[in-house]
N, C-alpha and C positions, 0 to 999 in steps of 0.2 A: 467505237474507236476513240471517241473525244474522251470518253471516262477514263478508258485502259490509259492511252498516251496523255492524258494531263502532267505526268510527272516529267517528260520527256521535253514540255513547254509548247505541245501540239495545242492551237486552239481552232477549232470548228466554227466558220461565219458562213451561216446560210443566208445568201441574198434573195427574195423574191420580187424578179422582175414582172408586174402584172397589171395591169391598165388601173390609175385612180380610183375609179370606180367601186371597184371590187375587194380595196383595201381594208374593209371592214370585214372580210371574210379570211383576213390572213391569220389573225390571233385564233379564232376560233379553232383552225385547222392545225395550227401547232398544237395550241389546251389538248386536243383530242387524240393526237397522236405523240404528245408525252416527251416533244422535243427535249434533248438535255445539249443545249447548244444553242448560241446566240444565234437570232435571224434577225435579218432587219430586212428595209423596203426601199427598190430603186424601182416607184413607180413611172419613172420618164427615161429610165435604159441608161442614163449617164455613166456609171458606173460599167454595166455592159460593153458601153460602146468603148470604154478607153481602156479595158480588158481584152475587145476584139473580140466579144462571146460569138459566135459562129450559131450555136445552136443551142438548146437546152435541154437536160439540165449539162452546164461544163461546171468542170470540179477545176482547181487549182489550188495545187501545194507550192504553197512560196514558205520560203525560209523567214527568219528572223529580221535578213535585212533586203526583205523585199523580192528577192529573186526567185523569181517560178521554178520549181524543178521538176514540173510533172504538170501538163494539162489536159484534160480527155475531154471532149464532145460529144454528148448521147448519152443512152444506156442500154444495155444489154447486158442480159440476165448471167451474174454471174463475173459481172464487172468491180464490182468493190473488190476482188480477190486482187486483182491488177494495183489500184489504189494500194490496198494494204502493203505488195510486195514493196509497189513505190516509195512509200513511205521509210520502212523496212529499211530497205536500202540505202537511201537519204542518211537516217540515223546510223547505222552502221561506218558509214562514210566520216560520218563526224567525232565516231566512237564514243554515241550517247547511248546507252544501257536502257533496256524497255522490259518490259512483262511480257511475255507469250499472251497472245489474242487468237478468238477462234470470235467468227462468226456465230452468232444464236442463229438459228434456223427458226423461224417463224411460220407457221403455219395459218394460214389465212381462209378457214375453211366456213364461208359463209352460205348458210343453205338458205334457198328461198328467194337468191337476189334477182334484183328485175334491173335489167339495162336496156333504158329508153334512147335510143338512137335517133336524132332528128337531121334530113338531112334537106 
């Protein structure tokens, strides 16, 4: 979505909220999965907590001059369909012209994995 709506003036801020600690594990995990969108790091929730995050991951489309127009908490499979319509809408609203977007379908077919469960 952030490639397709670039021209539209969509920009894409991924925030991870995750204990100090572990900040050293956040670049790695973007490198690897090929981020093409800014992330940054609210490793003390501040950010969070004055967004009200409820749960995670929440998504939030705010406009240009700040205003939310769309917030979701969670995910479930099948949910960026939602986002995009949101989106979708937003622009149409404003009467800003977009490209047609389709979802890649990704296949994730790893054979052999071992999932260690420690409880």
């Amino acid at each position: 979505m952030n490639s397709n709506f670039t021209e539209t003036g969509l920009k894409v801020l991924a925030v991870n909220v995750n204990k100090p600690q572990i900040l050293n594990q956040v670049r790695p995990y973007i490198n690897k999965r090929k981020y093409k969108f800014d992330v940054s790091v609210d490793p003390r929730g501040k950010l969070a907590k004055q967004f009200g995050v409820k749960g995670f991951p929440t998504l939030f489309l705010v406009d240009k001059d700040g205003t939310i127009i769309h917030e979701s908490d969670g995910y479930e499979d099948g949910q960026e369909n939602s986002y995009l319509e949101e989106l979708k809408k937003y622009l149409e609203s404003k009467n800003i012209s977009y490209a047609d977007f389709q979802y890649k379908k990704q296949l994730d077919n790893k054979k052999d994995a071992v999932i260690d469960i420690d409880f």
